[in-house]
Each structure stands twice: as structure tokens, then as C-alpha cells.
C-alpha positions, 0 to 999 in steps of 0.5 A: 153298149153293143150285144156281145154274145161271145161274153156270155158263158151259158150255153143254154142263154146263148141258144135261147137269145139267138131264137129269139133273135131268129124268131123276131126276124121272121116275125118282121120278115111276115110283117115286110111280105104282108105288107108287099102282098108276098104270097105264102109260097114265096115267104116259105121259099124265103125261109127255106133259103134263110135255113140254108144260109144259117146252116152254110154259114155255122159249118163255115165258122164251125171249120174255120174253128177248127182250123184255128184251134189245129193251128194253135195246137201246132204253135204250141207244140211247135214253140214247146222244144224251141223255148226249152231248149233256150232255157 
């Protein structure tokens, strides 16, 4: 069974399960750089990038979101005085 978290209806359960999910990634990120003998610097500068990533990457579904939910909005509206006119 695959981790589905657009099934869970608790916010505060969803923000939680992704810092986890954050923190384990770091964690084995450490690991990974400890290992190829990564200065501190790098493996800071990495993080720093991943921020980034995770920021561009949330606005670019928060506005693709909204976008969605604008169309859907124009559909309806749209579909409203076409279906009753059918009628």
C-alpha cells in the first residue's frame, strides 16, 4: 500500500508527517556527506538549496492551485445558465 497524504484530513497530521519526512532526509543527507567527507560549508550550502527548491516548488503548486480552482469557478458559472436554460 502506497502513503497517500492528500487522503489525510488533519492538517496539523499532514505538517507533522512532512517534517518528519524533511527531517529524515537531512538526516541521511548527513549521513551520505559524512561518508564522501563533505565539508560543513557544502552540506549547509546543500540545505540552503533544498529550501529553495521546497519554496519554488510550494508556490508553483499553490499557483497552479489557484489557477484550477479559478477555472473550476468559470465552469460552473459558465454551465450554470446553459443547464438552466435546458431545462
Amino acid at each position: 500500500t502506497q502513503f497517500d497524504p492528500s487522503k489525510i484530513d488533519d492538517e496539523n497530521l499532514k505538517i507533522s508527517i512532512l517534517r518528519e519526512i524533511l527531517e529524515c532526509q537531512r538526516l541521511l543527507l548527513t549521513i551520505h556527506a559524512k561518508k564522501q567527507n563533505v565539508q560543513n560549508q557544502a552540506l549547509y550550502d546543500i540545505f540552503e538549496e533544498w529550501k529553495i527548491l521546497a519554496i519554488i516548488v510550494d508556490r508553483i503548486c499553490f499557483v497552479f492551485y489557484l489557477v484550477s480552482m479559478l477555472a473550476a469557478s468559470i465552469i460552473f458559472f459558465a454551465r450554470e445558465p446553459i443547464m438552466k436554460r435546458n431545462k
